[in-house]
N, CA, C and O of each residue as an XYZ file, in Angstrom:
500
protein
N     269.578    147.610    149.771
C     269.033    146.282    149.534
C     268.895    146.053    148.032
O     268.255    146.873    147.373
N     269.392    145.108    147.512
C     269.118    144.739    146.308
C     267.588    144.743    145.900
O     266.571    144.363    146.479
N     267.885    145.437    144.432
C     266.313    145.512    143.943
C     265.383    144.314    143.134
O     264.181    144.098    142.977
N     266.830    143.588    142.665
C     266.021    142.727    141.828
C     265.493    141.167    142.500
O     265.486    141.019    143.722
N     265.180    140.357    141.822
C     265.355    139.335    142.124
C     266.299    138.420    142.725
O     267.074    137.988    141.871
N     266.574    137.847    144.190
C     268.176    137.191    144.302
C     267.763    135.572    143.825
O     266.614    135.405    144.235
N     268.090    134.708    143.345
C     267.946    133.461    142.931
C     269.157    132.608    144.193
O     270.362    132.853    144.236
N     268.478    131.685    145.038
C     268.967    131.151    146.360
C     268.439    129.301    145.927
O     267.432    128.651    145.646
N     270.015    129.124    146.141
C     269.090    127.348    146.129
C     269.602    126.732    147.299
O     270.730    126.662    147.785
N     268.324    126.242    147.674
C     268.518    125.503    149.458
C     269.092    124.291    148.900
O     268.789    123.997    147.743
N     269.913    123.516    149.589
C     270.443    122.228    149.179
C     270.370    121.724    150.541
O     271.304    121.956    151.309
N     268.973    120.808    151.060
C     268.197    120.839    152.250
C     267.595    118.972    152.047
O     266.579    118.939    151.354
N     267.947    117.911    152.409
C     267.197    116.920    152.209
C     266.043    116.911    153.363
O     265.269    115.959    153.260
N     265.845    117.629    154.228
C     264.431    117.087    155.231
C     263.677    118.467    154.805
O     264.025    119.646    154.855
N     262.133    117.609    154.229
C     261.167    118.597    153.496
C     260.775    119.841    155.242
O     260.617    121.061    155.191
N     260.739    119.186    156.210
C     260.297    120.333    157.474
C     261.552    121.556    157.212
O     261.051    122.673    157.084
N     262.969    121.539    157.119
C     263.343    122.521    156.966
C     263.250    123.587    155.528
O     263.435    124.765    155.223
N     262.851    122.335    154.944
C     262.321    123.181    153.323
C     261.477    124.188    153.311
O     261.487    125.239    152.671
N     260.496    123.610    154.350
C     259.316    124.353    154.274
C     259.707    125.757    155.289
O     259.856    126.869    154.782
N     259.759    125.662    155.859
C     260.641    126.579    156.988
C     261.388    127.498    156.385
O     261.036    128.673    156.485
N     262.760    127.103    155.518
C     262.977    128.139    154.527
C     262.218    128.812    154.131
O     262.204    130.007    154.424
N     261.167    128.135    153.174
C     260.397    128.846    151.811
C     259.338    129.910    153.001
O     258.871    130.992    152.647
N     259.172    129.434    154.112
C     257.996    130.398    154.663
C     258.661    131.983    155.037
O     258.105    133.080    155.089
N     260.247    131.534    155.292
C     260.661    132.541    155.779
C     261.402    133.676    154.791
O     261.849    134.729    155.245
N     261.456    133.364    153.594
C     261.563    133.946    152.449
C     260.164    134.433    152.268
O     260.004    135.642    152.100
N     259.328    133.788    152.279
C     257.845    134.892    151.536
C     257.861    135.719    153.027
O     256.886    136.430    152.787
N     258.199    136.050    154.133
C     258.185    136.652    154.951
C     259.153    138.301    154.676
O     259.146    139.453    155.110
N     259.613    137.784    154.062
C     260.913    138.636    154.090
C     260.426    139.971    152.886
O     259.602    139.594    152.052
N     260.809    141.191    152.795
C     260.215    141.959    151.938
C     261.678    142.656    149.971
O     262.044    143.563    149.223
N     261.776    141.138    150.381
C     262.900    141.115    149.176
C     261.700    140.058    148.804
O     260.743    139.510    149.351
N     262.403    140.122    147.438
C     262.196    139.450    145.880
C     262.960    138.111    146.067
O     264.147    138.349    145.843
N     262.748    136.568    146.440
C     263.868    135.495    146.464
C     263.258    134.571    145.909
O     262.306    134.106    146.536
N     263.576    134.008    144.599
C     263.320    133.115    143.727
C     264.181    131.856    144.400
O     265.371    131.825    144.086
N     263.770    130.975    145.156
C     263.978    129.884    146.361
C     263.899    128.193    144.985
O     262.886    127.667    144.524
N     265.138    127.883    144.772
C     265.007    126.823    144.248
C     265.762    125.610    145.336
O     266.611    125.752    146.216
N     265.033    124.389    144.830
C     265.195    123.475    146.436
C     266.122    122.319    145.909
O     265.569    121.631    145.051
N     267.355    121.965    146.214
C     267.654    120.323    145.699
C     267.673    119.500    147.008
O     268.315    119.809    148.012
N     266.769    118.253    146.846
C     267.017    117.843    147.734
C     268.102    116.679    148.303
O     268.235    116.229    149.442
N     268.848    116.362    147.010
C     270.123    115.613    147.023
C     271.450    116.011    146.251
O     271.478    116.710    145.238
N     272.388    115.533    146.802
C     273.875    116.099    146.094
C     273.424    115.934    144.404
O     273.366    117.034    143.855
N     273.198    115.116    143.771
C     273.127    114.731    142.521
C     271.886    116.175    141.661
O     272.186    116.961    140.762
N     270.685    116.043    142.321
C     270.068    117.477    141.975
C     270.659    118.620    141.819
O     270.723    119.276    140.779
N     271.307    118.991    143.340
C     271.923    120.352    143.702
C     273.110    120.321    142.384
O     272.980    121.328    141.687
N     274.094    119.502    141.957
C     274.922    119.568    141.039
C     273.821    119.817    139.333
O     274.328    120.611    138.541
N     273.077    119.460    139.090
C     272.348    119.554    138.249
C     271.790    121.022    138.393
O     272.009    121.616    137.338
N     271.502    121.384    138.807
C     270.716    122.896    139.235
C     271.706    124.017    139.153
O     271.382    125.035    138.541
N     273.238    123.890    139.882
C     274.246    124.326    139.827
C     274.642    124.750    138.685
O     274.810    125.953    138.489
N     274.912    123.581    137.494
C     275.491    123.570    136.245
C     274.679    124.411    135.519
O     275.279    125.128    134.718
N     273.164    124.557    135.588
C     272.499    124.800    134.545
C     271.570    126.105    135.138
O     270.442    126.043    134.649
N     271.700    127.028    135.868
C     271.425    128.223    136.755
C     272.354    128.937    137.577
O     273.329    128.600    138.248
N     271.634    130.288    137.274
C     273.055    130.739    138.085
C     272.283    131.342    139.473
O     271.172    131.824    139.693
N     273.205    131.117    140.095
C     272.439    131.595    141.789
C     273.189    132.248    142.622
O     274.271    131.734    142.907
N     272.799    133.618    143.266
C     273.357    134.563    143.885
C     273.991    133.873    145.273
O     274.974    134.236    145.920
N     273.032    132.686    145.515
C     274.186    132.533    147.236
C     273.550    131.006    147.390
O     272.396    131.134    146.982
N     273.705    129.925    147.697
C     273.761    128.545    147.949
C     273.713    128.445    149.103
O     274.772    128.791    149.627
N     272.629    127.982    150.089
C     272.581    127.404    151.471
C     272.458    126.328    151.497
O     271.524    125.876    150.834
N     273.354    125.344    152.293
C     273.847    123.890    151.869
C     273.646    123.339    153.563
O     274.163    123.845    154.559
N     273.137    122.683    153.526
C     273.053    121.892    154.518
C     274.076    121.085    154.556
O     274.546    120.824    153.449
N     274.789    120.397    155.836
C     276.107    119.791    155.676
C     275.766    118.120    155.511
O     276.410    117.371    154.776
N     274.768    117.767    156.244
C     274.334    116.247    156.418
C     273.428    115.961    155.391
O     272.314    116.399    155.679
N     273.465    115.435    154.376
C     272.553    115.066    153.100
C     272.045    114.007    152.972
O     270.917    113.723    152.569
N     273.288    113.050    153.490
C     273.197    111.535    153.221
C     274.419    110.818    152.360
O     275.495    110.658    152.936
N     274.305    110.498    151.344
C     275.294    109.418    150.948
C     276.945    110.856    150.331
O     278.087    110.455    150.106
N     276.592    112.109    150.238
C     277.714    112.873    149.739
C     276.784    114.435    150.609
O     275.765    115.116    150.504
N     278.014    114.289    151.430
C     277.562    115.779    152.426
C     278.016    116.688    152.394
O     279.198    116.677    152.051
N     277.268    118.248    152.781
C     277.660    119.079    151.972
C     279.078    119.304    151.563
O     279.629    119.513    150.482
N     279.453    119.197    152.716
C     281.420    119.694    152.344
C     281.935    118.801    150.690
O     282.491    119.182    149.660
N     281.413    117.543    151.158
C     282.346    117.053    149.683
C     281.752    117.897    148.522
O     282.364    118.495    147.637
N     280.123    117.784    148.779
C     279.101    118.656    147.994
C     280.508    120.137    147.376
O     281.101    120.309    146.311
N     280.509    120.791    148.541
C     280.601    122.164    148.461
C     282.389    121.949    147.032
O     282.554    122.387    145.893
N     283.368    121.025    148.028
C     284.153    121.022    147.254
C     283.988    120.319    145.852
O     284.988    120.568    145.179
N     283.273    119.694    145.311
C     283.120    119.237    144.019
C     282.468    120.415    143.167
O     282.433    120.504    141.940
N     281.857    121.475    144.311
C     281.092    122.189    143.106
C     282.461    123.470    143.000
O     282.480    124.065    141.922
N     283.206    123.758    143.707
C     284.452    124.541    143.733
C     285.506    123.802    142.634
O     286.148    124.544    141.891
N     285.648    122.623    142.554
C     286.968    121.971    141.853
C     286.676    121.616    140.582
O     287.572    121.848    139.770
N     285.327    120.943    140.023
C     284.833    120.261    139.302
C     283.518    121.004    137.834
O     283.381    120.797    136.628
N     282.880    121.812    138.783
C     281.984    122.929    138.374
C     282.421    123.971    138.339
O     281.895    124.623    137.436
N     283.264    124.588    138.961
C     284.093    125.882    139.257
C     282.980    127.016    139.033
O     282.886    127.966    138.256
N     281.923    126.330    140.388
C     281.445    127.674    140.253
C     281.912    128.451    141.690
O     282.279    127.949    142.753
N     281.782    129.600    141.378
C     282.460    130.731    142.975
C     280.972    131.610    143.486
O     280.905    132.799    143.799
N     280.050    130.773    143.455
C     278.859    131.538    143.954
C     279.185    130.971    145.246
O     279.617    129.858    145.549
N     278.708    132.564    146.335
C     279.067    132.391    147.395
C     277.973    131.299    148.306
O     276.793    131.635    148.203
N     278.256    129.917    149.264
C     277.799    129.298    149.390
C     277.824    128.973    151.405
O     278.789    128.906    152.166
N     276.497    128.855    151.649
C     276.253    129.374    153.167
C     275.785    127.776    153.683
O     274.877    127.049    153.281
N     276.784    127.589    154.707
C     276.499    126.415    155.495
C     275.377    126.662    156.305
O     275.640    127.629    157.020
N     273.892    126.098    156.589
C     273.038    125.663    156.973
C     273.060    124.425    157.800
O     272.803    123.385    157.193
N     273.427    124.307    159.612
C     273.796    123.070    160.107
C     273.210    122.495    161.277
O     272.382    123.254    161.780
N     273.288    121.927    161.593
C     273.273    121.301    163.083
C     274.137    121.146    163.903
O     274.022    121.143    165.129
N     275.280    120.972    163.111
C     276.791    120.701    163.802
C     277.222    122.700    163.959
O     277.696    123.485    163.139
N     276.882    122.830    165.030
C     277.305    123.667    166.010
C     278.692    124.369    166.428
O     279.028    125.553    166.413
N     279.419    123.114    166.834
C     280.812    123.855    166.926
C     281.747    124.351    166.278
O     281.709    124.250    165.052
N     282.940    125.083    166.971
C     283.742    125.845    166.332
C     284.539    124.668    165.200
O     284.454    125.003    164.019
N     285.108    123.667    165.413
C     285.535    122.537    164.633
C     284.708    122.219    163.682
O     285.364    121.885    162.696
N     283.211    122.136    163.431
C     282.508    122.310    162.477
C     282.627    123.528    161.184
O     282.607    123.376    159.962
N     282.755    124.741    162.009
C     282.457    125.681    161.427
C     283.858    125.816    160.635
O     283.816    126.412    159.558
N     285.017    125.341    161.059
C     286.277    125.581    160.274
C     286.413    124.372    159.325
O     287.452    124.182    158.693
N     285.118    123.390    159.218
C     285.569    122.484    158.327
C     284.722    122.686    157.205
O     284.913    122.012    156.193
N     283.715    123.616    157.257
C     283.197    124.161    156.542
C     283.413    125.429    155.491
O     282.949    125.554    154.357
N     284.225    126.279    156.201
C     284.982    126.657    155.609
C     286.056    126.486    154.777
O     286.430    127.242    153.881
N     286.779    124.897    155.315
C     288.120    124.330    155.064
C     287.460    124.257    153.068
O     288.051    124.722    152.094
N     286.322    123.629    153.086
C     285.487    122.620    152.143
C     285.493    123.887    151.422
O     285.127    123.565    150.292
N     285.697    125.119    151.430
C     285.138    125.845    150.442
C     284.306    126.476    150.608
O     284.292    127.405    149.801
N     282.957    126.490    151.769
C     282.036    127.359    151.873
C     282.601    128.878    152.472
O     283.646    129.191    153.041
N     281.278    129.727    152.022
C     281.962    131.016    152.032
C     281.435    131.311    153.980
O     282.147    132.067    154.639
N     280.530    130.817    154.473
C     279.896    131.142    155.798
C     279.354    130.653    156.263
O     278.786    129.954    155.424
N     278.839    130.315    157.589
C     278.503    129.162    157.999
C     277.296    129.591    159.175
O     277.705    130.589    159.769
N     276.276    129.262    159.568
C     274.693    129.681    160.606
C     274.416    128.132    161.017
O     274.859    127.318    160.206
N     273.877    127.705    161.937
C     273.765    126.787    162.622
C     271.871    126.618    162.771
O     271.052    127.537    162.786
N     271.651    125.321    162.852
C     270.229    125.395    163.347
C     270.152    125.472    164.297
O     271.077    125.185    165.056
N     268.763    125.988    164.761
C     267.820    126.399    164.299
C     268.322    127.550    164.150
O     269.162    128.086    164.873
N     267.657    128.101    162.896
C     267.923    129.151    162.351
C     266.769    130.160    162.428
O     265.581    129.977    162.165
N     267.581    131.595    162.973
C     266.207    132.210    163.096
C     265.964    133.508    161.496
O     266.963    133.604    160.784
N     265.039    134.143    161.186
C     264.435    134.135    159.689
C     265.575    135.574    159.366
O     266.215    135.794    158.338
N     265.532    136.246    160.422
C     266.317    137.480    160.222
C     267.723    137.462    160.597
O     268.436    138.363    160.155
N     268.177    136.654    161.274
C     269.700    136.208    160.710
C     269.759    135.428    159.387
O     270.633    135.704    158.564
N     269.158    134.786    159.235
C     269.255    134.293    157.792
C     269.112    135.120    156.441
O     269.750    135.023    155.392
N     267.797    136.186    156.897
C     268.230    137.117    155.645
C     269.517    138.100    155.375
O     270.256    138.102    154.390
N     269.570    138.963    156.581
C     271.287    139.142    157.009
C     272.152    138.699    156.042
O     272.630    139.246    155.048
N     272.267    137.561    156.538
C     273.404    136.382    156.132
C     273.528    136.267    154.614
O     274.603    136.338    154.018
N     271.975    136.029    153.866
C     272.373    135.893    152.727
C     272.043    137.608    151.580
O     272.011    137.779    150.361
N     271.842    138.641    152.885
C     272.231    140.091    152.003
C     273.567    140.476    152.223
O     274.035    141.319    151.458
N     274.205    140.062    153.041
C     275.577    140.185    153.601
C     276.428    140.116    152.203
O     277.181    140.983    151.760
N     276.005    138.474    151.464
C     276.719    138.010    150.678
C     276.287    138.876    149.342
O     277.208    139.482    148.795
N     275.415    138.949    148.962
C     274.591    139.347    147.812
C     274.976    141.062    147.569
O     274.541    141.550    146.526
N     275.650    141.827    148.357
C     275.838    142.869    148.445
C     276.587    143.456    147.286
O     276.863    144.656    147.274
C-alpha cells in the first residue's frame, strides 16, 4: 500500500455523493488528500494547476459530461493521470464509452467504499 499521501479529485456535481465520497475516504486507513470539482470548468482548473494520482469523474455533470470532460483533459491538457468513471449508467455500452473517451476504468453507482478503494489502489500502484 502506498505510504504517502495519494491526492484524488472527485469531479462529482451532486453534494450527497460528495459527501459519501469524503466519508468513505476518512474511513479508509490510507492517507487521501480528496479535492472536489464540482463542474467541468473547476475540474479543468484543478487539473492544470495540481497534480493528482487518480481522477474519479462522474459521467453526468450537466452542460459538458464527463467523457467530453475526460477527452479534453487527454487532448487539450495532456494530462495521463489515470482517471476512474464514477456512474449511474450501468451498462456494458456505457462502460465502453467510457473507456472509448479516454478513461482509464470505470465502477458504477452505488458504489460500495471497499471497491472503491481497490479501484483507486489498483491504479496508484
Amino acid at each position: 500500500m502506498p505510504k504517502s499521501t495519494l491526492r484524488v479529485l472527485l469531479v462529482e456535481n451532486e453534494k450527497d455523493h460528495v459527501y459519501l465520497i469524503q466519508c468513505f475516504c476518512s474511513m479508509w486507513e490510507i492517507n487521501i488528500l480528496l479535492d472536489v470539482a464540482m463542474d467541468d470548468v473547476e475540474a479543468k482548473v484543478k487539473i492544470k494547476g495540481n497534480e493528482y494520482d487518480v481522477v474519479l469523474m462522474d459521467v453526468r455533470l450537466g452542460i459538458v459530461d464527463g467523457r467530453e470532460l475526460t477527452q479534453h483533459i487527454r487532448r487539450e491538457i495532456m494530462v495521463e493521470t489515470p482517471i476512474i468513471a464514477v456512474t449511474a449508467y450501468a451498462s456494458s455500452e456505457d462502460r465502453l464509452k467510457c473507456l472509448e473517451s479516454g478513461m482509464n476504468d470505470y465502477m458504477s453507482k452505488p458504489v460500495d467504499h471497499e471497491g472503491l478503494k481497490e479501484k483507486i489502489l489498483e491504479w496508484v500502484r
